[in-house]
C-alpha positions as CSV (number, residue, x, y, z in Angstrom):
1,X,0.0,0.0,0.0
2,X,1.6,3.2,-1.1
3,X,2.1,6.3,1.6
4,X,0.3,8.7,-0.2
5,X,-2.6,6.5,-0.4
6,X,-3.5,6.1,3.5
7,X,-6.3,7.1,4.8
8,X,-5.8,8.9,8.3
9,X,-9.4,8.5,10.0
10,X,-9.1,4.3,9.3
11,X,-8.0,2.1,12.4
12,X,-4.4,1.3,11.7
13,X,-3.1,-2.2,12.8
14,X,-1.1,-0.4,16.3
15,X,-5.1,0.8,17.2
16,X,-6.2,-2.8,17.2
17,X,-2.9,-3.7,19.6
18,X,-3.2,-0.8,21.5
19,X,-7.3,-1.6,21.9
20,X,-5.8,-5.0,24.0
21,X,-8.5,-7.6,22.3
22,X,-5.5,-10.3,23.0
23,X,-3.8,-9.6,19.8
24,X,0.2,-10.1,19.6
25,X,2.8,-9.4,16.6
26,X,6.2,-11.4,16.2
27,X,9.1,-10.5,16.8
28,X,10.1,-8.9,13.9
29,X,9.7,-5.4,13.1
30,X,6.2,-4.2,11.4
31,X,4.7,-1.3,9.9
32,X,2.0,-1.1,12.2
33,X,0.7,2.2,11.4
34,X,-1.0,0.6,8.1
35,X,-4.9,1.7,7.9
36,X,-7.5,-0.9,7.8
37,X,-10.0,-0.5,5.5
38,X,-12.2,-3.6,6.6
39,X,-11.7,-6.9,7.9
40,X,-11.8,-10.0,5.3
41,X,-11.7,-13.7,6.9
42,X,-11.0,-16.4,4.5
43,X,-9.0,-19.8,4.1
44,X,-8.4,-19.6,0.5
45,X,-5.2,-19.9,-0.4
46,X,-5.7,-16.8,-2.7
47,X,-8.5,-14.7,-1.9
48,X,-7.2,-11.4,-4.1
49,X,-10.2,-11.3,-6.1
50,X,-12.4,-10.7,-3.2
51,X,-10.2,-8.1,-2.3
52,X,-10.1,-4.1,-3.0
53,X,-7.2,-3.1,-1.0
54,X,-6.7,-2.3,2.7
55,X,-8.2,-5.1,4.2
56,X,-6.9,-6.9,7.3
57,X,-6.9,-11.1,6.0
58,X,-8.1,-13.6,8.7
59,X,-6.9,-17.1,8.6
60,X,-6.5,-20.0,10.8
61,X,-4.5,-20.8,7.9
62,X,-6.4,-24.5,7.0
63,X,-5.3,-24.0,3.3
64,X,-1.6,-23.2,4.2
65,X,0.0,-26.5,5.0
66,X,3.3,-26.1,3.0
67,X,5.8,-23.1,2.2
68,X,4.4,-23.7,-1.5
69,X,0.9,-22.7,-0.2
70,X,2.4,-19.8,2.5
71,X,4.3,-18.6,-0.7
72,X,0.7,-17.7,-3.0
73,X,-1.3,-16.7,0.1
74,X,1.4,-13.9,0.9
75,X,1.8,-12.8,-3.1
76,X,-1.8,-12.8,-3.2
77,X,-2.3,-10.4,-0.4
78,X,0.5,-8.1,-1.4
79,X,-0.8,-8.0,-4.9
80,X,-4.4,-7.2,-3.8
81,X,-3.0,-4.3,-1.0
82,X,-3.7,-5.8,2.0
83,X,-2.9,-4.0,5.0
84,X,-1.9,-7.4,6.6
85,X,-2.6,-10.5,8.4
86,X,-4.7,-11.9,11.1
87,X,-3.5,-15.3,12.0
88,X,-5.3,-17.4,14.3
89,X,-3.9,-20.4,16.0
90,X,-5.3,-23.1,17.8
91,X,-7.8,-24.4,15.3
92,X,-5.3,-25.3,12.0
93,X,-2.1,-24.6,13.2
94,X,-0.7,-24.0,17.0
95,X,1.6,-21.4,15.4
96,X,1.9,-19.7,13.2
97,X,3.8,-21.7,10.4
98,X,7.3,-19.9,9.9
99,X,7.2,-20.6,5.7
100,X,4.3,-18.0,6.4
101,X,6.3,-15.4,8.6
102,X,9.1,-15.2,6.6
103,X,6.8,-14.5,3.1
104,X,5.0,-11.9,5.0
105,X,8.2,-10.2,6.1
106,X,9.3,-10.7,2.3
107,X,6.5,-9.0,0.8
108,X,6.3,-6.4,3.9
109,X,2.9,-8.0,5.1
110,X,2.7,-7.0,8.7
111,X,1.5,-9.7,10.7
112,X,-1.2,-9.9,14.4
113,X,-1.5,-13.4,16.3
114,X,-4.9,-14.2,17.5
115,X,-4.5,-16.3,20.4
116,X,-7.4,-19.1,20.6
117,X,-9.3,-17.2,22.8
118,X,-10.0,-14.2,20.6
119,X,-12.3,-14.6,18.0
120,X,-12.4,-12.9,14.7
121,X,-15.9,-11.0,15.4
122,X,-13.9,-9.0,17.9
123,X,-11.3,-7.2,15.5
124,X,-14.3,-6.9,13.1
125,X,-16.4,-5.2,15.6
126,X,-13.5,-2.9,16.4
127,X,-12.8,-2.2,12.6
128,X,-17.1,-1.8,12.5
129,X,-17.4,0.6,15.4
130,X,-14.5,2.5,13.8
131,X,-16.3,2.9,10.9
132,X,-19.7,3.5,12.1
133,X,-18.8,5.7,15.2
134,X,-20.7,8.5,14.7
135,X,-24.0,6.3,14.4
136,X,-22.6,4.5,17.5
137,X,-21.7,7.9,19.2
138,X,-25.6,9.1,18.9
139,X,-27.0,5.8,19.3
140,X,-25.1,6.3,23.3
141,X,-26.3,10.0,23.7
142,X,-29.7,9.0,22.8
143,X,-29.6,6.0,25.5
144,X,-28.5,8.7,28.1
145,X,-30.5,11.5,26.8
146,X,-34.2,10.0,26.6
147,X,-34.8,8.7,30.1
148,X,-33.4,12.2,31.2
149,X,-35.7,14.1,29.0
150,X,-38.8,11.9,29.6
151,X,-38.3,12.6,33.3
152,X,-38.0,16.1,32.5
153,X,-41.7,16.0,30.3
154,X,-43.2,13.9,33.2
155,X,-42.6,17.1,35.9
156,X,-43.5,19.4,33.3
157,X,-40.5,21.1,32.6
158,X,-40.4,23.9,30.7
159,X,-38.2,23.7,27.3
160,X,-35.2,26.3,28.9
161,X,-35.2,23.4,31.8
162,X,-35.3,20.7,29.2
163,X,-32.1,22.2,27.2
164,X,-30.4,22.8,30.2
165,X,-30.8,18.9,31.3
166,X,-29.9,18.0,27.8
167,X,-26.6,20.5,27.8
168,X,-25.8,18.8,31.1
169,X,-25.6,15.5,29.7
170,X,-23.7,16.6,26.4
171,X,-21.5,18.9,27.6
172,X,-22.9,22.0,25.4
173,X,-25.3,24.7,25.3
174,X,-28.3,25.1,23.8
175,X,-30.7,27.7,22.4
176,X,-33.9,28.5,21.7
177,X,-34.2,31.0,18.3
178,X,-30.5,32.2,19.1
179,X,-29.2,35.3,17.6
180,X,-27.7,35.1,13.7
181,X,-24.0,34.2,14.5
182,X,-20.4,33.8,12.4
183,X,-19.6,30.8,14.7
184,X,-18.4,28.0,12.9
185,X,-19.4,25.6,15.9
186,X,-22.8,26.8,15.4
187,X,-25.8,24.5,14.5
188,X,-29.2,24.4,14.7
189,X,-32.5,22.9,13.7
190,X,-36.1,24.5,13.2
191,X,-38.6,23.4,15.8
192,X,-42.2,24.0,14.4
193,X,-44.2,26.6,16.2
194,X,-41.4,27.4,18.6
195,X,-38.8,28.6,16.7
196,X,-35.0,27.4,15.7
197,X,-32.9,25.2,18.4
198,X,-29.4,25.9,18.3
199,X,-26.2,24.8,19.4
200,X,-23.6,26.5,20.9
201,X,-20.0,25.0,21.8
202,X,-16.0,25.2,20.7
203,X,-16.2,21.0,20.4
204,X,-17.9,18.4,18.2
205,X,-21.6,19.3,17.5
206,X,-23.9,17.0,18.4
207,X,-25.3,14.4,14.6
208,X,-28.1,16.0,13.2
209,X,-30.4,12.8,14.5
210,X,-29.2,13.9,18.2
211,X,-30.0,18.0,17.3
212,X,-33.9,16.3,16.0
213,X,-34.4,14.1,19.0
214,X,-33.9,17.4,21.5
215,X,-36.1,19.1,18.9
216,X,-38.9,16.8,19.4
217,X,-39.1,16.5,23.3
218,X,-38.9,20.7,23.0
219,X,-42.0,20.6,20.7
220,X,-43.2,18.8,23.7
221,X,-42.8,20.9,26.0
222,X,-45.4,22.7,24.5
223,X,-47.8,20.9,23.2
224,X,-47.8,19.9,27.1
225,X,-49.0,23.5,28.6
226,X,-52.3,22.1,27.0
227,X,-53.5,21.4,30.2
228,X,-57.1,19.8,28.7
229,X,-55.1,17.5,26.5
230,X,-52.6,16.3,29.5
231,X,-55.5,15.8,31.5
232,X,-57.4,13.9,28.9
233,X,-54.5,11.5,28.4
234,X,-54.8,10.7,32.4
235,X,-58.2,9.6,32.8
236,X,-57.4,7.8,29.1
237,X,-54.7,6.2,31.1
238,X,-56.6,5.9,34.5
239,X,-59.2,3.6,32.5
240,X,-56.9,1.3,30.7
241,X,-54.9,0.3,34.4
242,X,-58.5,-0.5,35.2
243,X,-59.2,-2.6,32.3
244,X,-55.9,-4.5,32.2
245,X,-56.4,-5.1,36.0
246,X,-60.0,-6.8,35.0
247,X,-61.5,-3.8,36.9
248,X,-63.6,-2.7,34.2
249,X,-65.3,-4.2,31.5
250,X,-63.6,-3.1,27.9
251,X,-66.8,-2.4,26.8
252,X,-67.0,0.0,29.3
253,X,-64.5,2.2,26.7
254,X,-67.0,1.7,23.6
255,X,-68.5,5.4,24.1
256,X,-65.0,6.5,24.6
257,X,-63.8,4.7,21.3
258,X,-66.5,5.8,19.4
259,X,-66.0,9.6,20.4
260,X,-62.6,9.2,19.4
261,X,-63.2,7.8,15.8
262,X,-62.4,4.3,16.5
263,X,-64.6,2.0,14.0
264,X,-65.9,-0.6,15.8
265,X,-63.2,-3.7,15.0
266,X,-60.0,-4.8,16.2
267,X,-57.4,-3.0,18.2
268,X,-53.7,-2.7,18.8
269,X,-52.0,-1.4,21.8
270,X,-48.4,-0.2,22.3
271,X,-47.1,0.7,25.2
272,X,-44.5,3.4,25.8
273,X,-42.4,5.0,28.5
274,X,-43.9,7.1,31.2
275,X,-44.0,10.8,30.5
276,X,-44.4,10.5,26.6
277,X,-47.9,10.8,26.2
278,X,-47.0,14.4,24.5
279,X,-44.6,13.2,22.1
280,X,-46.7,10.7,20.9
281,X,-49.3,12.8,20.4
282,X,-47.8,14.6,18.0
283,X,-46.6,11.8,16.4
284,X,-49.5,9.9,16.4
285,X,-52.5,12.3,15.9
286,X,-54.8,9.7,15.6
287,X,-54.5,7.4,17.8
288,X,-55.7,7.3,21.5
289,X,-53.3,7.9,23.9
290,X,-53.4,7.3,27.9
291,X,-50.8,8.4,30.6
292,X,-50.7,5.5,33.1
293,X,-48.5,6.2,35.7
294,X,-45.8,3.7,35.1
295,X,-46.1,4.1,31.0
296,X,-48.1,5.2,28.3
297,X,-50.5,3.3,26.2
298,X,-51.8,4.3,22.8
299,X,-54.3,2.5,20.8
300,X,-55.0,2.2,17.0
301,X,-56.8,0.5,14.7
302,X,-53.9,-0.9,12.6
303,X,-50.4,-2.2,13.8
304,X,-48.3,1.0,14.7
305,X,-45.5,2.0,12.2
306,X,-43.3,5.0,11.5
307,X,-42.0,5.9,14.8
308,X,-38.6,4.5,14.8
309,X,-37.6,7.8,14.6
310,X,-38.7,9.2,18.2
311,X,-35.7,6.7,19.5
312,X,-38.0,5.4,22.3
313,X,-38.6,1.7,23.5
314,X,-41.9,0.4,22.5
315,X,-43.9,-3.0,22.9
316,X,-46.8,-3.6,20.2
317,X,-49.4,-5.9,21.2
318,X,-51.6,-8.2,18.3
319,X,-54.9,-7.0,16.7
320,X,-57.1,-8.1,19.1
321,X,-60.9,-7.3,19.4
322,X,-62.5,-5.2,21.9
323,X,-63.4,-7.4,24.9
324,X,-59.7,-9.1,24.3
325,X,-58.2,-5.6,25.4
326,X,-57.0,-6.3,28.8
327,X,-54.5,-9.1,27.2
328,X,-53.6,-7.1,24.5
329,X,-52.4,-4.4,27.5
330,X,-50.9,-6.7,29.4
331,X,-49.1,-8.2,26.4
332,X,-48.0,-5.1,25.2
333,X,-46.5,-4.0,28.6
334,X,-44.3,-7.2,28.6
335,X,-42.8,-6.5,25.2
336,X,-42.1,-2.5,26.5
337,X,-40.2,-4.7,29.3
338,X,-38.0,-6.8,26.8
339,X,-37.8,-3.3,24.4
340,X,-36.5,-1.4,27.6
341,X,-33.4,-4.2,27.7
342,X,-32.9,-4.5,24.2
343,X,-33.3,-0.7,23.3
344,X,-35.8,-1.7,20.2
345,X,-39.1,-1.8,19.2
346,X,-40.3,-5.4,19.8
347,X,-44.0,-6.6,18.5
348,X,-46.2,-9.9,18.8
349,X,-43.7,-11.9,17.0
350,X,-40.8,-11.4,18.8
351,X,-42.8,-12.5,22.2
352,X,-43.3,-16.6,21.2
353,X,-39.1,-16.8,21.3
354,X,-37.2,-18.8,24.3
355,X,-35.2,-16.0,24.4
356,X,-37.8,-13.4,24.6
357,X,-39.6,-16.0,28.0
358,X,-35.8,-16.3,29.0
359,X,-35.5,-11.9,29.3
360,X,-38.6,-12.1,31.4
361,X,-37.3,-14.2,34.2
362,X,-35.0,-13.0,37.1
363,X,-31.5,-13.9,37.0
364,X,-31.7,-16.0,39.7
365,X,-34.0,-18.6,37.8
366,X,-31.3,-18.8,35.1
367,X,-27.8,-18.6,37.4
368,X,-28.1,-23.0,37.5
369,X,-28.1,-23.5,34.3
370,X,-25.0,-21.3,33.6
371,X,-23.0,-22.8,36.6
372,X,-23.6,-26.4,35.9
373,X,-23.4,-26.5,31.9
374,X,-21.6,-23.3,31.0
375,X,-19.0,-22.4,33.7
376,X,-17.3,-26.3,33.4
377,X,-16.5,-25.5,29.7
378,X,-15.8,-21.6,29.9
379,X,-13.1,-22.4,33.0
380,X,-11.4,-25.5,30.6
381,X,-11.3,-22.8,27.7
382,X,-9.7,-20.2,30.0
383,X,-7.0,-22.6,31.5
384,X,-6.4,-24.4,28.3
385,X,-7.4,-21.9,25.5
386,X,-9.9,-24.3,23.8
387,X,-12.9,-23.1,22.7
388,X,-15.9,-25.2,24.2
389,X,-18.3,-22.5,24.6
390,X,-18.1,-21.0,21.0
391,X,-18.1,-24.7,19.5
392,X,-21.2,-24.8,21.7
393,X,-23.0,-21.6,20.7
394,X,-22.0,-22.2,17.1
395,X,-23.5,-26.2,17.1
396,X,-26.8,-25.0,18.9
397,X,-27.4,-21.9,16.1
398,X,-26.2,-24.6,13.7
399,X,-29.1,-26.4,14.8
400,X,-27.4,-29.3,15.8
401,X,-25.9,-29.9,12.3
402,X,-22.2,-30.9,12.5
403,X,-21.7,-30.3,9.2
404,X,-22.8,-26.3,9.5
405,X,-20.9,-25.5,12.8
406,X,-17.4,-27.1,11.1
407,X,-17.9,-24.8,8.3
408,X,-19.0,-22.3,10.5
409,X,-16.0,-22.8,12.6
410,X,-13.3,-23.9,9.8
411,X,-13.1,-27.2,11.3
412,X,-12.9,-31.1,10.5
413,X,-16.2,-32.5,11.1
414,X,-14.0,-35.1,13.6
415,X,-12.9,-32.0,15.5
416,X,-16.4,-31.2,16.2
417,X,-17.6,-34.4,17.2
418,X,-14.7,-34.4,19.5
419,X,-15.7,-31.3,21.1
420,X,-19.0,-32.2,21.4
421,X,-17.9,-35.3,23.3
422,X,-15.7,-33.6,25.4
423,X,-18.4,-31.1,26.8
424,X,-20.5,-34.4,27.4
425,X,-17.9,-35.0,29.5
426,X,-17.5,-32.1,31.3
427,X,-21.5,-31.5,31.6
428,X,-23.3,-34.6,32.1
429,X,-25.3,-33.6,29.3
430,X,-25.3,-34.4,26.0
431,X,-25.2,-31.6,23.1
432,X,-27.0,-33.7,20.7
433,X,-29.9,-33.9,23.1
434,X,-33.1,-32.2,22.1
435,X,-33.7,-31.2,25.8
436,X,-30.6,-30.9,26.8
437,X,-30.0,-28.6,24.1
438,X,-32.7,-26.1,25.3
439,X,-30.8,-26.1,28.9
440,X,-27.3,-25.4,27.2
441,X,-29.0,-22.8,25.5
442,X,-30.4,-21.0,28.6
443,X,-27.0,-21.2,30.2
444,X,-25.7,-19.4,27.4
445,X,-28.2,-16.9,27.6
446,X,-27.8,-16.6,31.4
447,X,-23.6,-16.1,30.3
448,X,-24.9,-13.6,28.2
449,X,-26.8,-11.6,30.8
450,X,-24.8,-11.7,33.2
451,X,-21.8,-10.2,30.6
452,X,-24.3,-7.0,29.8
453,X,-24.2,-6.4,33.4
């Protein structure tokens, strides 16, 4: 890769060491300050023509068994521009072979060492956060921001009081319809009926997405002096806790329904955090909204769609008729719970998964399964380096099929069995087991848990 050619905002290999996923380089001198344009992962022997320059090749090296084959994998690379090599031992090779090393020092390939224990998801998920951090940076400041800001619309705060809260949180200043100004760091956004949000700061200004969100819970702010309308949404909400407790008949809401233009017919509910009963009405003009105290409910006639954009958690319940309300509340409310964790939107479908019953049990429930079946194999792959647990994850996703997690995996179908075996031994329970593969899989999702925490 020529000098000139670099490109300075890319992750260079020396990012990747310095990031300490468990990556190593041989000792021999590199150019480590090489940009990455993306991560490839291959065990061709030569994959140039999937190549376009930059890339950082992944191998375990399964095609490279003799200096013959080390000789056209290094040509290829260098030919292609590569930025270099990812080698990963423990799976085709324990080391890296030296007929390799010493063609990648010939053609000036520098070289990392993936130790068994580091998968090749983690440097692509570096290289990808790299690349997508600005999406990633406002996808955090929205997670911070919005339960800030709903608080601040459920004590009716005024929109100086809601800038303020979000300035706190970003580090910035923000005004409403500030003054024309030369400043460069200057940005702003039109808020509809109020007037132009701007920002004011020497640093970074905030993605354009962030600068909207703010915009929208401002717009709030107003809408919210309607003191009719906030008051409407109560008692809206006041009667729906009643009905999802089975304290009131649904048909009880039929004259409110019909006053609100609601054909007489099937119904969804989604349920929302607390304190955005505002927001969503401007969003959703037509559809009935309710302030419970601990979230909001809305209503509709059709399946609710075209609000990814207000960044919230939501939980969409089936169409369901009238006098099946209460369940359609209720089930709503548990997919706002599983939204909350996952920070999505989750409907109907996404409740009939294991993993979606799994999210809505405590810990506690879970914790066995991870001790017995999980801990045994993740403690054998941290004193020996071996990789039970992702063999294990890989077969069950795989759904059971050998031949799938090998490929998967870039292993001998042998190897597998053998692994499988050997977590039969370490378990008590055998992989290949219908029902015992539905326990290993909650003790992976228990791991899993527990890692978020």
């Amino acid at each position: 890769m020529k000098e000139g050619s670099r490109d300075t905002d890319a992750p260079t290999l020396r990012a990747l060491l310095d990031a300490r996923l468990g990556l190593a380089v041989p000792d021999a001198p590199q150019d480590l300050d090489r940009p990455i344009s993306w991560v490839h992962i291959t065990e061709m022997r030569d994959p140039s023509r999937y190549l376009r320059g930059g890339e950082l090749v992944c191998t375990v090296g399964l095609s490279l068994q003799d200096p013959q084959d080390c000789r056209t994998f290094a040509e290829a690379l260098a030919r292609a521009g590569a930025a270099g090599v990812c080698f990963g031992v423990g799976d085709g090779h324990d080391e890296v072979p030296a007929a390799l090393l010493a063609e990648c020092r010939r053609h000036r390939l520098p070289m990392l060492i993936a130790a068994p224990s580091v998968p090749f998801s983690t440097v692509s998920r570096f290289i990808a956060e790299h690349e997508l951090g600005a999406e990633i940076a406002v996808a955090r400041a929205t997670y911070a921001l919005v339960p800030e800001l709903l608080a601040a619309l459920r004590r009716h705060a005024s929109a100086r009081d809601m800038l303020d809260t979000a300035g706190q949180l970003l580090g910035c200043y923000f005004l409403l319809d500030p003054e024309p100004t030369d400043d460069a760091a200057s940005v702003s956004v039109e808020v509809p009926g109020v007037g132009t949000l701007g920002w004011m700061g020497r640093g970074v200004p905030p993605e354009p997405a962030l600068l909207e969100l703010i915009a929208r819970f401002v717009r709030a702010t107003q809408v919210e002096r309607d003191v009719e309308a906030a008051l409407a949404r109560e008692r809206v909400g006041q009667l729906l806790s009643l009905v999802e407790r089975r304290m009131l008949l649904p048909d009880a809401l039929s004259q409110l329904l019909d006053w609100s233009g609601f054909a007489a017919g099937q119904l969804s509910c989604s349920a929302w955090p607390a304190g955005a009963g505002a927001l969503l009405s401007m969003a959703v003009p037509d559809a009935l909204v309710g302030d419970a105290p601990d979230l909001c409910l809305i209503l509709t006639t059709q399946p609710l769609e075209g609000t990814d954009d207000l960044s919230l958690p939501s939980g969409h319940s089936a169409l369901v008729p009238l006098t099946e309300l209460g369940s359609a509340i209720g089930q709503a409310r548990i997919a706002l719970d599983l939204a909350q964790r996952r920070g999505l939107r989750v409907g109907p479908d996404q409740l009939s998964t294991l993993d979606s019953l799994l999210e809505q049990l405590p810990s506690a429930q879970l914790e066995p399964f991870r001790q017995q079946l999980i801990e045994p194999l993740a403690e054998m792959d941290r004193r020996k380096g071996t990789q039970h647990v992702r063999t294990l994850r890989t077969f069950l996703a795989a759904n059971g099929s050998l031949s799938d997690t090998a490929r998967e995996l870039y292993l001998h179908i042998n190897t597998v069995r053998h692994r499988l075996v050997r977590i039969y031994e370490l378990t008590g329970r055998d992989p290949l087991d219908h029902n015992d593969q539905a326990a290993y899989s909650i003790g992976l999702h228990a791991l899993d848990r527990e890692s978020e925490r």
